[in-house]
N, C-alpha and C positions, 0 to 999 in steps of 0.2 A: 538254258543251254549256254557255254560255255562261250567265248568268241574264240576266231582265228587270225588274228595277227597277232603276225611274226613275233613282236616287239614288242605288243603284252605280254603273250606267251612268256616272253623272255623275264618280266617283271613276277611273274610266278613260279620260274626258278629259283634253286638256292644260293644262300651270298655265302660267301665267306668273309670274315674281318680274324683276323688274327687266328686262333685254333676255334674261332666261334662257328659255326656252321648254324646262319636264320633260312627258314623256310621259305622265305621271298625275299625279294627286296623292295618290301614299304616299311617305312620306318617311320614312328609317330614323331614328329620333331619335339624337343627340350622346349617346354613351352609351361611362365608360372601359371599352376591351377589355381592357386589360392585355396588350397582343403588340408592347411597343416593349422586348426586351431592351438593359439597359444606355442608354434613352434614343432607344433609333434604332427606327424604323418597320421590323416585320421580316416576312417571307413570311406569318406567319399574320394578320395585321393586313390584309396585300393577299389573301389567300385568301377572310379574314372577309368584307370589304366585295364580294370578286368573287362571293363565292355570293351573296349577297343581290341585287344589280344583276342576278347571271342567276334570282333566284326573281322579279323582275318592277317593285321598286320604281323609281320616278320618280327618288327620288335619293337617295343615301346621306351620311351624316354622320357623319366621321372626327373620331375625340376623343380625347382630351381634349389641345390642344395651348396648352402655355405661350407665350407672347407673349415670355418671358427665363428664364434658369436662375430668376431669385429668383422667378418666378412656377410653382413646380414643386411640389405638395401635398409629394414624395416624391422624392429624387435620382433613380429608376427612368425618370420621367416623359418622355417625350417636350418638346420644347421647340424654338421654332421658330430656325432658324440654316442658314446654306450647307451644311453638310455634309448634311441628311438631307433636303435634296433630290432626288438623284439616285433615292433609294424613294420619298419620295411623287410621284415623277413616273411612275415602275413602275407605282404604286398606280392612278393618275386614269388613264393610259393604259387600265391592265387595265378599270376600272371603266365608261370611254369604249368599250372592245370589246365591251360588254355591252348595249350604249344607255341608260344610266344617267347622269345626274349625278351630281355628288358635289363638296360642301361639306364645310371644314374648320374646324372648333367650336375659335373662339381666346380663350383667358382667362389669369386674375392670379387665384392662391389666397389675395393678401389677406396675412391674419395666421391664414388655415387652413392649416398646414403642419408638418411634421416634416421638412423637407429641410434640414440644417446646414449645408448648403451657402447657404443665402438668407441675401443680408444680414448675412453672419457671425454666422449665430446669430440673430439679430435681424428676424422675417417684420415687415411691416409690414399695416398697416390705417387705417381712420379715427382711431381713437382708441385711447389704452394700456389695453392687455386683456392678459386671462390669454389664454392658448395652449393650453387641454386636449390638443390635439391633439398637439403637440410638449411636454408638461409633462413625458414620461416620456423622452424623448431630450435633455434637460438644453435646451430652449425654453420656457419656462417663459413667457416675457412677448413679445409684441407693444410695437412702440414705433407712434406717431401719426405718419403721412406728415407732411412737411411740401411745400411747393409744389414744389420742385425736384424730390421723389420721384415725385408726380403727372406731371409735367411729362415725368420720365424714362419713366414705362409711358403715357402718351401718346403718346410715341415708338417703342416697343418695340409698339403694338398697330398703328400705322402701317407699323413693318417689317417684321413677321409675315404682313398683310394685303399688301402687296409680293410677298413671297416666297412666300406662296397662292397667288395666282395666276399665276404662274413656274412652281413647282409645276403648274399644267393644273387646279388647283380652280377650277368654277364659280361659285362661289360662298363667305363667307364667313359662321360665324353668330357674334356676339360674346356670351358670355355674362355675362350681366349677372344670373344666378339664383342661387340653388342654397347661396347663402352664403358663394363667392366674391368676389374685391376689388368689384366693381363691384355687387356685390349688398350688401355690407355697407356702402359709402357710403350708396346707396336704403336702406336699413331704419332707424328710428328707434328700435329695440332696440340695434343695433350700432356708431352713428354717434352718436355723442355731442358733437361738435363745435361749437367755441359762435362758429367764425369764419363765412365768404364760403361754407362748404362742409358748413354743420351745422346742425341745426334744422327749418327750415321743407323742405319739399317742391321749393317752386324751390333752394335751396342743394343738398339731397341730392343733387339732380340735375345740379349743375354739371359735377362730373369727369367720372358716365356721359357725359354727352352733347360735351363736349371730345373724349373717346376718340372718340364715333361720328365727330362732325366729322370729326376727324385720317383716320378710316379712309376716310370718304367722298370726303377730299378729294386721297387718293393714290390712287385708285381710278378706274379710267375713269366717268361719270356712271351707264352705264345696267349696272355690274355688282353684282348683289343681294349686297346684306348684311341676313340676317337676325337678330333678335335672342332670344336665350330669356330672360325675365322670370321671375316670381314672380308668380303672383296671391294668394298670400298666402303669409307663411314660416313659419306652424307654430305658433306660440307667441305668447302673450301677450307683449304690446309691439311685435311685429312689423310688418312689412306689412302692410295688408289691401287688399281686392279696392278702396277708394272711391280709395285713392294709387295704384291698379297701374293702373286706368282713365287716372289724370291721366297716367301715366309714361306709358303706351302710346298718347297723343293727341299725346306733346313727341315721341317718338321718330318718329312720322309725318312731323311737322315738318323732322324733320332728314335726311329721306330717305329711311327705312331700308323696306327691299323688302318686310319681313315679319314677323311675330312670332311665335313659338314659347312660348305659355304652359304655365307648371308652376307649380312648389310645393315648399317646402320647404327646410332648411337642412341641408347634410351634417353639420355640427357640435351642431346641437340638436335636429333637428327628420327626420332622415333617412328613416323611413319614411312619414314624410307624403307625401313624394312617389312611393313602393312599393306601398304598402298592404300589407297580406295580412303572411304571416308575416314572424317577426324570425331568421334560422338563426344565431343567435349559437353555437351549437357548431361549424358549420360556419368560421364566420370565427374563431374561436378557433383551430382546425386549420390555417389558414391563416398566421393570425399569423407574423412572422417575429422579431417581439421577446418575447423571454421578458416584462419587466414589463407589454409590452402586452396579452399572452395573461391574464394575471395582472388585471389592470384590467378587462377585456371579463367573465372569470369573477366577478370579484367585484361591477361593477358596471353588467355590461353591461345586465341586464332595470333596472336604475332610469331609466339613463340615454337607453334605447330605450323609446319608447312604438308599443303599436299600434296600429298607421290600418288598420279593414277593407278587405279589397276588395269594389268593385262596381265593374262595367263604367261606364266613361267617369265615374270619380269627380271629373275636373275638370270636367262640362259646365258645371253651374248656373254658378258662375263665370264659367268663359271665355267665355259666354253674355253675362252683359256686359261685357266687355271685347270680344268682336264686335261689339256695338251700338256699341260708343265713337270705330271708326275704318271708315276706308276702305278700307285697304289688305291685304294679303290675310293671312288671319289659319289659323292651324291648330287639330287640337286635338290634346290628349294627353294620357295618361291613363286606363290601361286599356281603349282601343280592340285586344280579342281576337275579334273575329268580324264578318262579313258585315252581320250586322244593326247593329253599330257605328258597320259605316263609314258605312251606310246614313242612319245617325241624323246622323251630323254633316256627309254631303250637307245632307239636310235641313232643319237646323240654319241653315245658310249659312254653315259653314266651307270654308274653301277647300284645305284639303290635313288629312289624318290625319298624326298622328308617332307610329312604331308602334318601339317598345322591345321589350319580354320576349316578344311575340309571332313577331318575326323572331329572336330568338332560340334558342326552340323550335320556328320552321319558317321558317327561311327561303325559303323558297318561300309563304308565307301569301298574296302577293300576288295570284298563281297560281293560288292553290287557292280564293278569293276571287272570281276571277272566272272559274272555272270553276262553283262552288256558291255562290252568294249566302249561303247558311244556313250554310257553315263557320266553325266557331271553334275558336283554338286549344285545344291540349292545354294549354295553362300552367295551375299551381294557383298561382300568386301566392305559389311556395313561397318564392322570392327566393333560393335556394339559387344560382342564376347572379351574385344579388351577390358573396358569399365567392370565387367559380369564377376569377373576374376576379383574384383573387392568385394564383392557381395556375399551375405553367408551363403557357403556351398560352393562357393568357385564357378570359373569359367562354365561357362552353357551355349546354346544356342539360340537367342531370343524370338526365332523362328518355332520354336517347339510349341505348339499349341497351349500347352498347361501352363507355358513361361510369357505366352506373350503379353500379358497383363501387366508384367512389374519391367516392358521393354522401355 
C-alpha cells in the first residue's frame, strides 16, 4: 500500500531539468562502479544501471567518464571516444526499457592521477604540485596548464558532451567537484595562480565556466546539463559554503539545468564526502600495487580523517545554496530512508541523489514508496568503496552471496 505524506508524494512527481521531463525526482548519484574492463563500458556497468532504473529511479547517472585519455585518474578508466559507443548505446537503450533516464558524469582528473599514460608522465592542473597520488608510480610532480592546455580540455569536454548524446544520454552532468581539474581551478587551496585564471573568485572561475559555455553551446539549447559542485572541500584553505553560493549563482547564468551539491576532495579530504567508517583493510586487499598497499598500511589512518555519519549530513549547507538560485537544485548526502526524502521535499529541493543506498537495495525507490518509514540496510561501513576495485565493481558486502570475500 502506497503511503501518504505530502512530501513523499511529492518525490514521486515529475521533475523537469531542461526539456528533460524524469518520472520522479530520485536520481542515482555519478558514483565510479569500476565495470569498464580495459577502459570499455561492459555488461555489468549496463546490468548496474538496469537494475536500478527497474527498482524505480527517475534517472540514473553513469560515471565516471574522462572527457580524453589524459583525463583518466587510472589507465582502467573509461574515457570518452567513437569506439565505446556502440555499449553505451546498449546501456541508455537498456535503461530507456525501463522508463528511466539516464545521464553521463563527464570530467578531467586535473593533476589527480596515476595513469602514465597522461601527458607522458606529466598529469596537469592549475599550478606545480606534488602528485601524492601518482608519487609511487614514479609521477611525482604536476606541471601548471598553460592556456593552450585549457583551450585543449575545453575542447575535449565539448566532444564528449557530442558524443553523450549520440550515445542516447539524456542528459550530461559536468563535474566540477570532488578535487578534480575543474574543482582544483575553484578551490583557493589548489589554484595558486597569480595570472587571468588565479586569485580572486571571478578568475578561479574563468576555465569552469568556458568548459560550461563550450558544453552548452554544442548542445541543442533545451538539453540539461547538470553540474556537481563542492559546497565545501574538506580542509583548511579550501572552499567554503560563502564561494560555492557565488559559484552556483555564475553557473545559473550560463545555463546550466541543475546542480548537484557535495563535498570533499578525493586526494585530501575523501571521507568527508562518505562519512561513517574508513575500511582501509579492505582497500589495502584491493590494492593492486605492492608500494601502494605499503603506503595505505603505513600511512593510510594519518592521511584519512573521519567524518561521522548522520542522515542528510549535507543539508545545513546545501540549505543555502537552495536559497542562492532558481533553478532546480538536489540534495545528497546520506539521504537512506523515507523520512529523508521526505525532509528534503520539504526542504524545497527538487530531486534527492541517492549513492550507497541504491547500492544496498536497489530497489529503495520502490520500497520508498511502498513504505514511507523505510530505510536502508547501509551501516556507512564504505566497504562498497574498496568493492569498486574488485572484478565486477562496486556491490554491497551485506548481500548474502557476497559476504564471504567482505
Amino acid at each position: 500500500m502506497e503511503n501518504r505524506d505530502p512530501f513523499i508524494a511529492r518525490a514521486f512527481t515529475s521533475l523537469r531539468l531542461g526539456d528533460l521531463s524524469i518520472r520522479n525526482r530520485f536520481v542515482k548519484a555519478g558514483a565510479y562502479e569500476g565495470m569498464c574492463p580495459g577502459g570499455i563500458p561492459g555488461p555489468d556497468l549496463e546490468r548496474h544501471h538496469v537494475t536500478i532504473a527497474r527498482g524505480g529511479v527517475g534517472m540514473t547517472t553513469v560515471a565516471y567518464c574522462a572527457v580524453s585519455a589524459d583525463g583518466r585518474t587510472f589507465a582502467q578508466q573509461m574515457h570518452m571516444r567513437p569506439e565505446i559507443l556502440p555499449p553505451l548505446r546498449k546501456l541508455t537503450e537498456a535503461v530507456h526499457n525501463e522508463g528511466a533516464a539516464v545521464s553521463l558524469q563527464l570530467g578531467h582528473c586535473g593533476y589527480f592521477s596515476r595513469n602514465r599514460e597522461a601527458s607522458r608522465g606529466w598529469p596537469r592542473g592549475p599550478s606545480t604540485t606534488l602528485n601524492l597520488l601518482g608519487f609511487l608510480v614514479g609521477m611525482p610532480i604536476a606541471r601548471r596548464m598553460r592556456r593552450s592546455d585549457m583551450d585543449s580540455v575545453t575542447e575535449d569536454f565539448g566532444r564528449a558532451a557530442v558524443m553523450a548524446r549520440e550515445a542516447g544520454f539524456d542528459a550530461v552532468e559536468l563535474h566540477l567537484g570532488h578535487g578534480y581539474l575543474l574543482s582544483q581551478f575553484l578551490s583557493p587551496k589548489t589554484n595558486r595562480r597569480r595570472d587571468e585564471y588565479g586569485g580572486s573568485l571571478e578568475n578561479r572561475l574563468r576555465f569552469p565556466l568556458a568548459v560550461i559555455r563550450r558544453v552548452r553551446a554544442v548542445l541543442p539549447p533545451g538539453f540539461p546539463i547538470l553540474c556537481k559542485i563542492n559546497l565545501r572541500d574538506g580542509f583548511r584553505g579550501g572552499l567554503e559554503i560563502e564561494e560555492s553560493t557565488a559559484i552556483a549563482m555564475a553557473l545559473e547564468k550560463e545555463g546550466v539545468s541543475g546542480l548537484v551539491p557535495s563535498g570533499g576532495f578525493v586526494s585530501r579530504s575523501a571521507f568527508y564526502l562518505f562519512r561513517g567508517k574508513i575500511p582501509l583493510r579492505q582497500m589495502i586487499a584491493v590494492e593492486h600495487l605492492y608500494r601502494q598497499k605499503l603506503a595505505l598500511l603505513l600511512f593510510g589512518r594519518m592521511v584519512m580523517r573521519t567524518s561521522p555519519f548522520s542522515e542528510l549530513f549535507f543539508l545545513k549547507d546545501a540549505l543555502r545554496l537552495r536559497a542562492a538560485v532558481q533553478m532546480p537544485v538536489g540534495l545528497l548526502g546520506g539521504v537512506v530512508s523515507g523520512n529523508g526524502v521526505a525532509t528534503a521535499m520539504r526542504e524545497g529541493f527538487d530531486f534527492v541523489v541517492l549513492g550507497r543506498a541504491l547500492v544496498a537495495e536497489p530497489d529503495f525507490v520502490e520500497r520508498v514508496r511502498r513504505d514511507g518509514g523505510f530505510r536502508s540496510r547501509c551501516d556507512a561501513c564504505n566497504q562498497c568503496v574498496a568493492e569498486m576495485d574488485r572484478p565486477g565493481g562496486v556491490r554491497c558486502v551485506l548481500d548474502a552471496h557476497h559476504s564471504g570475500q567482505s
